[in-house]
N, C-alpha and C positions, 0 to 999 in steps of 0.2 A: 620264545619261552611263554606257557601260559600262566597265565596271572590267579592269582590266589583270591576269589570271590569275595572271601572273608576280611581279607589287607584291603580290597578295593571298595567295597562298602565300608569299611571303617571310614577310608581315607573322605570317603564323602561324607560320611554326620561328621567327620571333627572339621572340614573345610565349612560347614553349615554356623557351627559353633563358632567357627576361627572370622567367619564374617558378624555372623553373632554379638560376640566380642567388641566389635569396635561400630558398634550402634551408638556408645554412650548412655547419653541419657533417655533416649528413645526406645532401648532395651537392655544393654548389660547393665548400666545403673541406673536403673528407673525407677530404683528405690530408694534413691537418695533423694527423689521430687516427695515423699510423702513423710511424713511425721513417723518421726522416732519411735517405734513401737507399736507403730500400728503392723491390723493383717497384713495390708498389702507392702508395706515396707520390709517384713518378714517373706514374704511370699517370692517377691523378687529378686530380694538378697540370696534365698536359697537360689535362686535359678542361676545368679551370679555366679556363686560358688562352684556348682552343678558344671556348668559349661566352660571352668578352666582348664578341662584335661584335654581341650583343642592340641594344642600347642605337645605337650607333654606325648602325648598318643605317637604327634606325627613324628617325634624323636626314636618313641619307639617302633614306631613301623621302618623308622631309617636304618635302626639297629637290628632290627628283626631279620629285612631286607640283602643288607649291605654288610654285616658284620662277621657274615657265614659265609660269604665269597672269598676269591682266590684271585685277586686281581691282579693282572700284571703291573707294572711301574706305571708303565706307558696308559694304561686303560686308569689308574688315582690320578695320575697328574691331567688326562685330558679332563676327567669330570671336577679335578677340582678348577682348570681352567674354564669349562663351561659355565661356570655356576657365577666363578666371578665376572664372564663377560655378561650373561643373565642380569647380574646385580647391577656392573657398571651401565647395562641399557636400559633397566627403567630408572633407574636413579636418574639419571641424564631424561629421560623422556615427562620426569614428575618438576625435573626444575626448568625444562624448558616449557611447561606447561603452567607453571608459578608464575613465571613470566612475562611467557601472551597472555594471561590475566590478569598481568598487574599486580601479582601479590610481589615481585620482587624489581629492584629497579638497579641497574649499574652504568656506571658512568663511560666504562669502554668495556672489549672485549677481554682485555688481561684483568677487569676485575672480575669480571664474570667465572670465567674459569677458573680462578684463585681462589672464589666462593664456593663455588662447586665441589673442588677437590677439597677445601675443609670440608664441607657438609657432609660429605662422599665418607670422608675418613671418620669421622664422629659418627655417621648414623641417624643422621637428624634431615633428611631430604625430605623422610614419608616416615610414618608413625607406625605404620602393616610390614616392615622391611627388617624391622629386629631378625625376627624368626630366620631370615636368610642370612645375614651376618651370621649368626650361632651355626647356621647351616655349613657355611663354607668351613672355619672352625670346626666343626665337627668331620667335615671330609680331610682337614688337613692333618688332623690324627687319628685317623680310620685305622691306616696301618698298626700304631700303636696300641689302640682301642681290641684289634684283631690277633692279636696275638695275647693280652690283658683276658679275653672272656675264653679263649679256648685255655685257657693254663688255672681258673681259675675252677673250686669243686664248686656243691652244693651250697657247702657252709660260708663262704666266702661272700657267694653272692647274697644270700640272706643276710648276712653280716653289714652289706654296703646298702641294702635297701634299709635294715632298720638304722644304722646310722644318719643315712640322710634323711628319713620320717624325726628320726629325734631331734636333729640339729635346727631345721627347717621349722619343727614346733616348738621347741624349749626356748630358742636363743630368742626369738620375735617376742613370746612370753614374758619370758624375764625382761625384754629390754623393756616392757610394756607398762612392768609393774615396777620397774623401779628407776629404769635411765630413760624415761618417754622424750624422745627427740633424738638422743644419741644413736649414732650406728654402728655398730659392734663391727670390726675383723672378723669373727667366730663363723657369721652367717655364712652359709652356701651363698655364694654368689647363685645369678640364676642364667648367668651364661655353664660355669661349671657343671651344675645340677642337668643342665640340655643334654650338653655336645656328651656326656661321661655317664651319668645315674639311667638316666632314660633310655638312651640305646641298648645300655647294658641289660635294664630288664624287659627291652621290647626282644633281645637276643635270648634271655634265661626263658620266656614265657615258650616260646615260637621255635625255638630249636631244643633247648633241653625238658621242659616240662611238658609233658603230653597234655594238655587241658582240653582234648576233646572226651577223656575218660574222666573229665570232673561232672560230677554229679549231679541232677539239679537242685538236691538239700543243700552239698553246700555251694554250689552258687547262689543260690538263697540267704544263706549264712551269709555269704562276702558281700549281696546286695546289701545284709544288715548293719553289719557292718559300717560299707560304704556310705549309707543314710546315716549312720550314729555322727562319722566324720563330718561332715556335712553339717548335721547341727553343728557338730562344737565350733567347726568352723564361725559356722553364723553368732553364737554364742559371743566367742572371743571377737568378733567384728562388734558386735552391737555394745560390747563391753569398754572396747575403744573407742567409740563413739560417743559413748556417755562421757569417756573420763579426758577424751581432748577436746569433746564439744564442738568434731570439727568433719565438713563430709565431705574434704578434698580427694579425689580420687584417691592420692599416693597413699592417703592416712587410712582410708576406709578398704583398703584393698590388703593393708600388709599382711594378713593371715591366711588369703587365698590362694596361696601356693604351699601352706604350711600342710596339709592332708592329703593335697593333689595326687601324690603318688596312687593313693589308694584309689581313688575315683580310677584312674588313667589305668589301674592294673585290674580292675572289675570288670570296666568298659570292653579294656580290651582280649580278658579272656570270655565275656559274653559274644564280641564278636567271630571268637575264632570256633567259636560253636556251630557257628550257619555253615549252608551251604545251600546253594541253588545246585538243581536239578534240570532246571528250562536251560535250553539254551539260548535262546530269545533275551531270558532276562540277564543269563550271565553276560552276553554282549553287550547290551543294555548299561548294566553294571559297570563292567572293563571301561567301557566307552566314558562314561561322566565320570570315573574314577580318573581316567585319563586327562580330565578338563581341570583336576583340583589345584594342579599348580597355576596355571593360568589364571583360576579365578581368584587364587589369595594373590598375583602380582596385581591384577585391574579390576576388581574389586570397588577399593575407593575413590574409582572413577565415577561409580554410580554416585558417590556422596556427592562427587566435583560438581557433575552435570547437572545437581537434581532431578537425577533419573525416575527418580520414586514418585517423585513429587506432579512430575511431565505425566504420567499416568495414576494418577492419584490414589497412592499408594503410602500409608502409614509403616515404614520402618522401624 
């Protein structure tokens, strides 16, 4: 089956970003090293913002992909079985690798793997592994999810995108200005919001809305859009900050998924705009679009090894 140019270079700037992401403070928050209100604390923050539709994107290319097929029983249950053998084998290859370096010590073999299988189950081996947890989750109600977007019309799906922009901003808001610390039931979880919102409109964009007939005015319009969010984004971040005084990842991050939609639905109706002509470049293309899963599982091996560092190399 040939590949869609357009899904395959996505999938490469949001795997760019998705590595992006977990720099820390060397680049996703590298604005939390510089004083409260400066340029560059402003400058970085926005890029922060900018770069969390990683994540979001590749839900909806899964939904784009995978939600408009006709899959036999037999062909859900083998990829939802791949996926978990996938997970169980690097999870297993990150803590034996914790290990032989000493970051973890057990006293027999039965503790070991008693360690393991907790870790395994909670999610906590590797920090870059979320996103495939949500994953498996998401293929385990594909079927459900597949019968949900062909039954549902226009108005519906609009309906489910502004509800989750409302809820995702309103509820973070409020808790901010009057319950700061408390965590509300109300919130989208951000497992929910993955496996269910995002598929659904990586499926409305890519099967039901033609957006190679959108325009370049308003693509424009929704780029402005998309930058307005983005500030308020950064706005309501800087605003938290002022009033808990505090630049813990968890506290300086909680409004970065509240606008995300929209980032995630600009991005990804500017990508389904291209198209290569070459064929040199399309295979090109196909080919490192083919390497993205691989490189979000081994990835933070480069952090392990100081790979960057072995070639002096600023991350």
């Amino acid at each position: 089956m040939k590949k869609d140019c357009s899904i395959e270079l996505l999938r490469i700037v949001a795997m760019f970003f998705v590595v992006f992401n977990h720099t820390w403070s060397r680049g996703w928050t590298l604005f939390t090293v510089y004083p409260v209100g400066s340029f560059p604390f402003f400058l970085y923050m926005t890029i922060a913002v900018f770069c969390k539709f990683s994540v979001p994107v590749y839900f909806m290319i899964s939904g784009a992909m995978l939600l408009g097929k006709n899959d036999t029983l037999s062909n859900w249950v083998k990829r939802v079985v791949r996926m978990i053998i996938v997970l169980a084998f690097i999870t297993l290859m990150y803590y034996v690798y914790d290990f032989l370096i000493g970051n973890a010590r057990f006293y027999s073999v039965k503790s070991a793997v008693v360690d393991y299988f907790v870790n395994f189950f909670s999610g906590t081996i590797k920090y870059n592994l979320g996103f495939l947890y949500s994953y498996i989750v998401f293929l385990l109600i594909l079927p459900l999810l597949r019968k949900l977007v062909k039954n549902l019309n226009k108005k519906y799906y609009y309906y489910m995108f502004a509800m989750s922009l409302a809820v995702t901003l309103c509820v973070p808001l409020i808790e901010q200005l009057l319950f700061i610390g408390i965590k509300t039931p109300l919130i989208i979880c951000f497992v929910l919001t993955n496996i269910v919102i995002y598929p659904c409109v990586g499926y409305f964009l890519y099967r039901i809305i033609d957006v190679g007939k959108l325009n370049n005015k308003r693509l424009i319009i929704a780029w402005c859009i998309n930058f307005i969010s983005i500030i308020i984004t950064c706005i309501f971040t800087f605003l938290r900050i002022i009033k808990t005084r505090e630049l813990d990842i968890d506290q300086v991050t909680v409004f970065f998924n509240s606008l995300v939609l929209i980032n995630s639905i600009v991005i990804f109706i500017t990508f389904m705009r291209f198209s290569l002509t070459s064929k040199r470049i399309y295979r090109c293309v196909s080919d490192i679009g083919s390497c993205t899963f691989g490189v979000y599982l081994f990835h933070p091996f480069f952090w392990i090894i100081n790979l960057f560092h072995k070639f002096k190399i600023s991350y």
